[in-house]
C-alpha positions in Angstrom: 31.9 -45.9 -42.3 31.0 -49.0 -44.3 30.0 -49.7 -48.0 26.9 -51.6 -47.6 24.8 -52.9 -50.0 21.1 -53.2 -49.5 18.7 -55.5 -50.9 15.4 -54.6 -49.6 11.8 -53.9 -50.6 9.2 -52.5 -48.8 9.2 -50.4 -45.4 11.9 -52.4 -43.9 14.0 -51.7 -47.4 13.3 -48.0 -46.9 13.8 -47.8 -42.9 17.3 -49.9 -43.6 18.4 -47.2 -45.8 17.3 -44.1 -44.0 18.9 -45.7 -40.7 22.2 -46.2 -42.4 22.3 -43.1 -44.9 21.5 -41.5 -40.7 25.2 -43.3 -39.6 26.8 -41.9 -42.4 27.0 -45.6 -44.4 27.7 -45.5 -48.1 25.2 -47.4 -49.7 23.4 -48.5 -53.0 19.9 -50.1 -52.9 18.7 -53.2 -55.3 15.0 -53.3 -55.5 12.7 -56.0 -56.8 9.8 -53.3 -57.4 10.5 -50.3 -59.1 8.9 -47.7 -56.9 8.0 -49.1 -53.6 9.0 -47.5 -50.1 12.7 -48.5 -50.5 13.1 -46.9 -53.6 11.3 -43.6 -52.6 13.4 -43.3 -49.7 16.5 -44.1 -51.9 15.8 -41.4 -54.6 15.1 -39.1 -51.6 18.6 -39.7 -49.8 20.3 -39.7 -53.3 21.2 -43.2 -52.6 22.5 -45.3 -56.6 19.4 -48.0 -56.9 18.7 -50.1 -59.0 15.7 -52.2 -59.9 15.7 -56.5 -60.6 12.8 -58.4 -60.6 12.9 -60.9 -58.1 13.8 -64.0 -60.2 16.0 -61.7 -62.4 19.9 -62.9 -62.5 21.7 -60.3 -61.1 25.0 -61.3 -62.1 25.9 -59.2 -64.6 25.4 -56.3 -62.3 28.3 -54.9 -60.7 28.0 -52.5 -57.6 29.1 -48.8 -58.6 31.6 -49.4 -54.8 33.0 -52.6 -53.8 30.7 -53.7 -50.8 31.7 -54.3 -47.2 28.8 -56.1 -47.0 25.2 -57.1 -48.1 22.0 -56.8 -46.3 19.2 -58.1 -47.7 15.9 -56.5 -45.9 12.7 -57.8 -47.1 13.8 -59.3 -50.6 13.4 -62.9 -50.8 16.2 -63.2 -53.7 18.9 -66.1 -53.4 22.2 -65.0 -53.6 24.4 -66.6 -55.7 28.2 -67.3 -54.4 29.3 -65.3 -57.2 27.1 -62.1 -55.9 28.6 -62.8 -52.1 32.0 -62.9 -53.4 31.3 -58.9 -54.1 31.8 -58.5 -50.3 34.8 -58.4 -48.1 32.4 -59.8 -45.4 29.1 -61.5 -46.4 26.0 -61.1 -46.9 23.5 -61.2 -44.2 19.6 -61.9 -44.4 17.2 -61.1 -41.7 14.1 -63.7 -41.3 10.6 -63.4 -39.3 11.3 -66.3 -37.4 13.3 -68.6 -34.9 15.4 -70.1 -37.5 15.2 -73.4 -38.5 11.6 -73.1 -37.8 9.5 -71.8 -40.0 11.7 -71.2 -43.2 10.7 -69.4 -46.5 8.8 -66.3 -47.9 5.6 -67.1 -45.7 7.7 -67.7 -42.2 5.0 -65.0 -40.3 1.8 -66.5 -42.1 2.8 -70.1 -41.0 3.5 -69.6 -37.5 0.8 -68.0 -36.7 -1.2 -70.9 -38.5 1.1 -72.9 -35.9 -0.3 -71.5 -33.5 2.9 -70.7 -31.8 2.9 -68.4 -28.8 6.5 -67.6 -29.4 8.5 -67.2 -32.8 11.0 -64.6 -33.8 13.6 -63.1 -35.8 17.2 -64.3 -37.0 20.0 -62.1 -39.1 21.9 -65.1 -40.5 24.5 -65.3 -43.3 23.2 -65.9 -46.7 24.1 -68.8 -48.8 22.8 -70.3 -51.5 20.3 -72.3 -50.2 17.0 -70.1 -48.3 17.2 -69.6 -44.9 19.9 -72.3 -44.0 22.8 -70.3 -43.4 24.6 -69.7 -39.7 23.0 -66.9 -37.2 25.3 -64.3 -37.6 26.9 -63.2 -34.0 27.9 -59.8 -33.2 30.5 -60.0 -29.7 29.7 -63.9 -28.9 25.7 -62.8 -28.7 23.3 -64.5 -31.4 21.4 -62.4 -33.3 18.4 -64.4 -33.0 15.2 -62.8 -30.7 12.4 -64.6 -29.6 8.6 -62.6 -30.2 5.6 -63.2 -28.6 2.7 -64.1 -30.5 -0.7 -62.5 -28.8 -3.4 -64.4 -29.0 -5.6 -64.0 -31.7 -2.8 -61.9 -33.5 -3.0 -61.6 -37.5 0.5 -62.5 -39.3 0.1 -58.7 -40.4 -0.1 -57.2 -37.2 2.7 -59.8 -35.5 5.1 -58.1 -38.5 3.7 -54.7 -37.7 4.3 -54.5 -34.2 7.0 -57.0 -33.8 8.9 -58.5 -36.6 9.6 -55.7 -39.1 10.7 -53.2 -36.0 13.0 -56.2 -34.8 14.3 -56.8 -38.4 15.5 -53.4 -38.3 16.9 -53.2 -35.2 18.9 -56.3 -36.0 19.9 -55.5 -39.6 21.2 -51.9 -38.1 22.8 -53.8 -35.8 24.8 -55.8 -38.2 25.5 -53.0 -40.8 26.4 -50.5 -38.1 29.2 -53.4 -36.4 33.2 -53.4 -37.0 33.9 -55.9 -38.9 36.5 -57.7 -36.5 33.5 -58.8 -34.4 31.2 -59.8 -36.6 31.3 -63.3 -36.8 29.8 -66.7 -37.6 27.6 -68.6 -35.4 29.5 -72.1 -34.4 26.6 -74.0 -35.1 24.5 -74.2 -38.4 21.0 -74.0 -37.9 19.3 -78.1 -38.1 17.4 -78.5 -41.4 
């Protein structure tokens, strides 16, 4: 299986790693917070995690394996060029919405203050700049869902019952795919 390494935070951070540590994925985790649910779940699996404050420069840092790829689950670091240059493939971000809409850390909060009866999620290659870089494609098909918003619906409860599980579908999705057809979307997402 693949070398993957995992930026993630939070229950999505942890479910990413239990799902992959499941396939049989080599893995190391970095963490922004030093003992939330990804980290638990890492020490419990025996997965090599490591712990950078959000606005930290991780550049010094070198992964322990050479990564197949990145997946970032719930961190809202930027990824410098240099840090995506550790892949062989890319690194690949997952966000609560219908990319281009609704970019940055408060995507679920702002849609629902939209008043949007439909956003989404979107796996999309990192970059440099946040939440700009082409939906990732897995076999021609766009990883990019649309959610329903229920009226009346908290941001907290959309993520509960629809964003976070859809997250991690999609990010299992794209750590669990060969390579060969993993692929770039043909069109950037409009700024």
């Amino acid at each position: 299986m693949s070398r993957i390494l995992v930026f993630g935070n939070s229950w999505l951070g942890g479910a990413l790693i239990e799902a992959l540590h499941q396939l049989g994925h080599d893995l190391e985790l970095i963490s922004d917070e030093h003992e939330d649910a990804a980290v638990r779940t890492a020490w419990r699996l025996g997965v090599p995690c490591y712990q950078a404050p959000d606005r930290a420069p991780i550049g010094a840092f070198k992964p322990a394996l050479k990564p197949a790829l990145i997946l970032s689950a719930h961190s809202f670091r930027l990824l410098t060029p240099e840090v995506i240059a550790w892949t062989e493939s890319g690194a690949i971000g997952y966000h609560p919405s219908l990319l281009p809409a609704f970019p940055g850390r408060r995507a679920v909060e702002d849609a629902v203050a939209a008043g949007v009866s439909v956003t989404g999620g979107t796996c999309y290659w990192m970059t440099p700049e946040i939440d700009r870089g082409p939906v990732v494609e897995i076999g021609g098909r766009r990883l990019q869902e649309p959610v329903a918003v229920a009226p009346g619906e908290s941001a907290g409860s959309l993520w509960r019952r629809a964003l976070g599980p859809l997250g991690l579908r999609m990010l299992v999705g794209a750590g669990n795919c060969p390579r060969h057809i993993l692929c770039h979307s043909v069109e950037p997402p409009q700024k």
